[in-house]
C-alpha positions as a printed Julia matrix, in Angstrom:
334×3 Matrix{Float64}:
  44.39    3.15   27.34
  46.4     5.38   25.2
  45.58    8.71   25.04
  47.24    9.19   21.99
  46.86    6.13   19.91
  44.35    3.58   19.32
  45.52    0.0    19.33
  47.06   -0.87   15.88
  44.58   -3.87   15.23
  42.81   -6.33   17.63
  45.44   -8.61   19.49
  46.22  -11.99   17.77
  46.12  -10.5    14.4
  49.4    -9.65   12.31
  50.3    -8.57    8.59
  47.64   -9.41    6.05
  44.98  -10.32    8.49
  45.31   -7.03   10.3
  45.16   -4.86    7.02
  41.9    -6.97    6.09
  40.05   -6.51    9.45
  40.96   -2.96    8.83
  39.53   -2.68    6.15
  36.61   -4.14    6.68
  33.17   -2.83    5.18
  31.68   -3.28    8.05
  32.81   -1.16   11.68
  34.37   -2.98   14.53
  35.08   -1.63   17.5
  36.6    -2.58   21.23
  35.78   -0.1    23.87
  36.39   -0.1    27.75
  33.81   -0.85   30.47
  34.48    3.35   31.22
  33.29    4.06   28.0
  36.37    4.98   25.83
  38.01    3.21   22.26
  40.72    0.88   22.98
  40.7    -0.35   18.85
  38.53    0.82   16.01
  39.02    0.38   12.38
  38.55    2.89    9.74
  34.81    1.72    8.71
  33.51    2.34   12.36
  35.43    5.88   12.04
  33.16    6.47    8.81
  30.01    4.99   10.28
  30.69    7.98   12.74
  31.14   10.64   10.56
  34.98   11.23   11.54
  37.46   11.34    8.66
  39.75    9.15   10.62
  40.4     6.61   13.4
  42.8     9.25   15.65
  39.77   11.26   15.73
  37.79    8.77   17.87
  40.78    8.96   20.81
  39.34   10.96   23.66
  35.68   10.09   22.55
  33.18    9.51   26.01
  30.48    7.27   24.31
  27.56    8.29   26.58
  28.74   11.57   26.55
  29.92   12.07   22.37
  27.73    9.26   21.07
  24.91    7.65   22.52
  20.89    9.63   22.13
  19.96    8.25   25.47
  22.55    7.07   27.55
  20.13    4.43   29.26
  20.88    2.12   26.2
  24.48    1.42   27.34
  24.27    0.94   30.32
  21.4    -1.58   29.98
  23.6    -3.26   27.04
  26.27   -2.98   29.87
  24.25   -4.89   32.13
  23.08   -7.51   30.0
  26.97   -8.01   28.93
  28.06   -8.24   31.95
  25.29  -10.88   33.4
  25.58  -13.09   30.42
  28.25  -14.91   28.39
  26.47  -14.68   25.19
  26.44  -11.55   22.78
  23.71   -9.08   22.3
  22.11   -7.22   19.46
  21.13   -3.88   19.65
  19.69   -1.26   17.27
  20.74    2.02   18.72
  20.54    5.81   18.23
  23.58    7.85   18.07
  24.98   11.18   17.09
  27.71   11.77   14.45
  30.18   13.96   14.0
  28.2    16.68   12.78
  25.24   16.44   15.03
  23.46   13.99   12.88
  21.3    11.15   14.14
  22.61    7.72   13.07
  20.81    4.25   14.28
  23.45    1.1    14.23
  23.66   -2.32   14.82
  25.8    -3.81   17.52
  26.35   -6.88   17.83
  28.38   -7.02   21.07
  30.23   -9.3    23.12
  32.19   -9.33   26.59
  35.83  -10.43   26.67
  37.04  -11.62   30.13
  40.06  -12.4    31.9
  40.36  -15.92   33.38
  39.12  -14.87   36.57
  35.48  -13.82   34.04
  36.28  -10.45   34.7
  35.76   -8.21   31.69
  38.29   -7.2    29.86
  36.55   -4.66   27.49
  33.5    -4.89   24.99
  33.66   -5.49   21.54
  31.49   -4.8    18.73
  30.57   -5.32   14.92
  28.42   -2.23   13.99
  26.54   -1.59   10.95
  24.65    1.74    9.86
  20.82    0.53    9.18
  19.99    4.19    9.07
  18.71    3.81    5.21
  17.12    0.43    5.59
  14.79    1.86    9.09
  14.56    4.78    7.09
  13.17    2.61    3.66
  10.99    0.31    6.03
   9.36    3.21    7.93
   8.54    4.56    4.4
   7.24    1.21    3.01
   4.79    0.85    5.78
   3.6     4.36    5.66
   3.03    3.42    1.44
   1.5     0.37    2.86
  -0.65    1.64    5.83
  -1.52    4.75    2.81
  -2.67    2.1     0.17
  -4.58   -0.02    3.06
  -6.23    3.39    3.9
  -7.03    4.0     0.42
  -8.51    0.72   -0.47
 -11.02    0.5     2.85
 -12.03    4.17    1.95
 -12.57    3.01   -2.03
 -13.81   -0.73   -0.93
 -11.36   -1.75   -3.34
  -8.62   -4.92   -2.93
  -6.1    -6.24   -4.43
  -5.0    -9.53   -5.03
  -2.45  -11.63   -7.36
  -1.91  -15.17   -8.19
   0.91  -17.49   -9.61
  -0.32  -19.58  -12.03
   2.73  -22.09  -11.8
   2.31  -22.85   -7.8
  -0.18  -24.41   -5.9
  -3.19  -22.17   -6.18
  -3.2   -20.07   -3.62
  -3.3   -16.41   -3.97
  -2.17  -13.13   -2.03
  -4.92  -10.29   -0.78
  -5.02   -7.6     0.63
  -6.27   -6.72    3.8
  -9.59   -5.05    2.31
 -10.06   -8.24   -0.41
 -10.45   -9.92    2.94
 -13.17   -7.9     3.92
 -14.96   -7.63    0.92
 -14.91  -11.23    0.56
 -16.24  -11.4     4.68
 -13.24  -14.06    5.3
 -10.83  -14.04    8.38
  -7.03  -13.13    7.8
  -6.69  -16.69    8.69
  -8.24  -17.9     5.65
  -6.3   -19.57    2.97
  -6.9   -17.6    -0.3
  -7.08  -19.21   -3.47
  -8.77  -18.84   -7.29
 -10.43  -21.67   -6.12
 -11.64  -19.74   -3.28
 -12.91  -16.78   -5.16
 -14.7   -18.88   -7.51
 -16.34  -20.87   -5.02
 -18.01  -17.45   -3.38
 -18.89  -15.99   -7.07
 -22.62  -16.51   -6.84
 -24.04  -19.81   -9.29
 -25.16  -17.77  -11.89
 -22.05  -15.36  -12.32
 -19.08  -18.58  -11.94
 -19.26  -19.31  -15.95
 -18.24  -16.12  -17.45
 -16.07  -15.19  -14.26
 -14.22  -18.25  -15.06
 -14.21  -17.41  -18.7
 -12.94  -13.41  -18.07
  -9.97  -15.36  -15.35
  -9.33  -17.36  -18.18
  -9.14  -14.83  -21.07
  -7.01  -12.39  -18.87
  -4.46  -15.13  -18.39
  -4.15  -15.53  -22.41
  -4.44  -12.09  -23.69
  -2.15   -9.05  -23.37
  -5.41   -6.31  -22.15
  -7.03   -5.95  -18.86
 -10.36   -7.52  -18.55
 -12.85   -5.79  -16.39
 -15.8    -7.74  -15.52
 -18.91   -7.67  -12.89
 -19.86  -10.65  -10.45
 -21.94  -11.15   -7.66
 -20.37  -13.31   -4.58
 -22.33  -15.18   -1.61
 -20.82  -14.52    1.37
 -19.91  -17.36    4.31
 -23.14  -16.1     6.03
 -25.03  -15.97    3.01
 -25.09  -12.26    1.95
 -24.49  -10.8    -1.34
 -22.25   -8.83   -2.47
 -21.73   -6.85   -6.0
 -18.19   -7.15   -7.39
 -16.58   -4.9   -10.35
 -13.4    -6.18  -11.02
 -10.28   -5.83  -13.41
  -7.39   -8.64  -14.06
  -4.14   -8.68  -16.36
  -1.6   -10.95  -16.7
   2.29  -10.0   -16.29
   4.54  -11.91  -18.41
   8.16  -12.03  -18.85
  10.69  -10.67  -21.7
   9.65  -14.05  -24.05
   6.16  -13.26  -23.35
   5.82  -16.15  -20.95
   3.14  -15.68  -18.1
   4.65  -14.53  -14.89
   1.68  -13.83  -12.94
  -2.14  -12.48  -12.21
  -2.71   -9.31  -10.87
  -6.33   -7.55  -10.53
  -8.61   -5.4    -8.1
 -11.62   -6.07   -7.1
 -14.47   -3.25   -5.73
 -17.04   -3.89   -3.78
 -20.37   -1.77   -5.92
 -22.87   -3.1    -3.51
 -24.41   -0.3    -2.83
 -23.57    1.83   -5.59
 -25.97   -1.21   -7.61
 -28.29   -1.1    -5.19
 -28.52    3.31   -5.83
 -28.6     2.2    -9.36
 -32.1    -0.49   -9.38
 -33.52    1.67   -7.08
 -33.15    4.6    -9.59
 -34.42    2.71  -12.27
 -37.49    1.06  -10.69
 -37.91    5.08   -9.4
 -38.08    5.74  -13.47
 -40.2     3.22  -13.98
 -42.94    3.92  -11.59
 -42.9     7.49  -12.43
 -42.78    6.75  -15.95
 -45.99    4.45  -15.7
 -47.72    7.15  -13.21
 -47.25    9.73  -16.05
 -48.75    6.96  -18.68
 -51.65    6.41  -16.52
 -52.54    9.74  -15.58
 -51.54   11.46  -19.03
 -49.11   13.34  -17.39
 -46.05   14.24  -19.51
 -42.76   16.07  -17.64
 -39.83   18.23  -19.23
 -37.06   20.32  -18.0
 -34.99   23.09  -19.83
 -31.36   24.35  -19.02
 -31.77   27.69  -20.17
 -27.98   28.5   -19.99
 -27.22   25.26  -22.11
 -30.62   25.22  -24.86
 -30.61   21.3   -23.35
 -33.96   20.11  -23.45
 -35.52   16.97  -21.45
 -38.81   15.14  -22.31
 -40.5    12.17  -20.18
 -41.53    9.35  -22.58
 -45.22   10.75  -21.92
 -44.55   13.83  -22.87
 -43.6    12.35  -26.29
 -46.13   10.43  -26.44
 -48.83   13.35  -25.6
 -47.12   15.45  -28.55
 -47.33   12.38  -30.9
 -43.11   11.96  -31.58
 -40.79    9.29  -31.51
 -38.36    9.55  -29.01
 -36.02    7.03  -31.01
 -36.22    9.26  -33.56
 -36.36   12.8   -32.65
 -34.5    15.42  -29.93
 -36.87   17.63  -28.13
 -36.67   21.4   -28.71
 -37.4    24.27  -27.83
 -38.94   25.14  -31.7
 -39.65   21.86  -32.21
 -42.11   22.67  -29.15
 -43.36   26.07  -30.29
 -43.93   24.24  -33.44
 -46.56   21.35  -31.98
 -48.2    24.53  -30.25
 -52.02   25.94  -31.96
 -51.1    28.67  -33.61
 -53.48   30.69  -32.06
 -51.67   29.67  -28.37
 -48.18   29.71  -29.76
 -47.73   33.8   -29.64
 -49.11   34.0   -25.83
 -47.12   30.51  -25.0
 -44.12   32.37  -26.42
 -44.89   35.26  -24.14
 -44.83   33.2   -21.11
 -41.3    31.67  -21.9
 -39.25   35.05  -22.2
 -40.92   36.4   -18.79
């Protein structure tokens, strides 16, 4: 090798070619089985982080370039076993210390007797796209996260194709099918429980033809016969000419949040008919606040309408015998 000049261009190409190949977007390099540059054009120079191709002469690659020099040598090895190229995503270090990870694709050029000659190499910088894919699965792995936390999917659907429908990973599960299941509208509707199907069909339908979001509440029967509570919310995307694009909604799984909720309001409604039955009437009072709370048998015991009328704290004093009010009013301000 020179150790004062890189070759010109590759061998076998003159005038125009030569001028194109070097100045090529993308780098290309031929370097020696001892680890030096024998050509390199000026893209591979920028990929580097050198202003220039001179700057490259004198360059040891495991020594200047290459994070771990293990990933040479094994590219090395594989080269040199093998007539076909390789492809390698590999760490290096620029100019200025920072880390790089580039593409080779890499071949071995041999002499007649198959003794090689020296490597060469397309290379591409995929720094930004790792970097942009690493962040798009963190987003995704977040979101996937988010939604088993929330027991909330997602799911869309194109209207113009076949049917079928994308979830996510937690519509799956709310819906107790296998990532190997085939998802489709007609899937969902085929779990929403008898009763529910006709105005979950009707709030799909609507969603598709109007410009709001529809939220609506279904029940679903699971393969294995279980129920499950479903909240969900749907919208259509459509294009510039208002044509529809696409369906997008969420869907939550309120299960147990319903089940909280009847067992509250049967709770209510026992205690509600205990106090009837036993002429027991119940109140509480935020003093900070004035708020006031009556049971329906407390109403009832002071002979008011609870349609009608807010409980108060005079309106209390005022239902009192006059002759208990002033010691009732007593009481209160202890």
């Amino acid at each position: 090798m020179n150790d004062r000049k890189l070759d010109a261009a590759p061998p076998g190409l003159l005038g125009t070619a030569a001028e194109i190949f070097d100045e090529a977007p993308v780098g290309f390099a031929k370097t020696t089985p001892a680890g030096r540059f024998l050509y390199a054009n000026r893209a591979t120079a920028r990929i580097l982080g050198y202003h220039s191709v001179e700057e490259l002469i004198g360059l040891d690659l495991v020594r200047d370039l290459y994070i771990d020099p293990r990933q040479r040598a094994s590219t090395l090895a594989e080269l040199d076993s093998s007539s076909s190229p390789t492809v390698k995503e590999i760490e290096i270090r620029k100019k200025n210390g920072a880390t790089a990870l580039l593409r080779f694709h890499s071949g071995a050029v041999r002499d007649e007797d198959g003794h090689v000659l020296h490597y060469q190499s397309f290379i591409i910088d995929v720094t930004e796209r790792k970097q942009a894919e690493e962040e798009l699965k963190k987003r995704e792995r977040q979101l996937r996260d988010g939604q088993a936390v929330a027991q909330l999917g997602s799911w869309e659907w194109d209207p113009h194709g076949d049917g079928s429908a994308i979830w996510s990973d937690e519509f799956y599960r709310i819906f107790g099918e296998p990532p190997s299941f085939r998802p489709s509208t007609k899937a969902v509707l085929e779990r929403v429980h008898p009763e529910d199907r006709v105005r979950t069909r009707e709030a799909l339908r609507r969603s598709m033809e109007e410009t709001k979001t529809f939220s609506f509440e279904f029940r679903i029967v699971r393969a294995d016969g279980s129920i499950r509570h479903i909240r969900a919310f749907s919208s259509a995307e459509r294009d510039a000419e208002g044509a529809l694009v696409r369906v997008l909604g969420v869907a939550q799984d309120v299960t147990e949040q319903t089940r909280l909720e009847i067992e509250l309001k049967n709770s209510e409604a026992y205690l509600a008919e205990g106090q009837r039955l036993s002429h027991t009437g119940s109140w509480a009072w935020n003093v900070a606040s004035g708020a006031l709370f009556w049971s329906q048998e407390t109403f009832r015991m002071f002979g008011i309408d609870s349609e009608k009328t807010k409980p108060s704290h005079a309106l209390f004093l005022e239902r009192l015998h006059p002759e208990d009010r002033p010691r009732v009013e007593k009481d209160l301000d202890r």
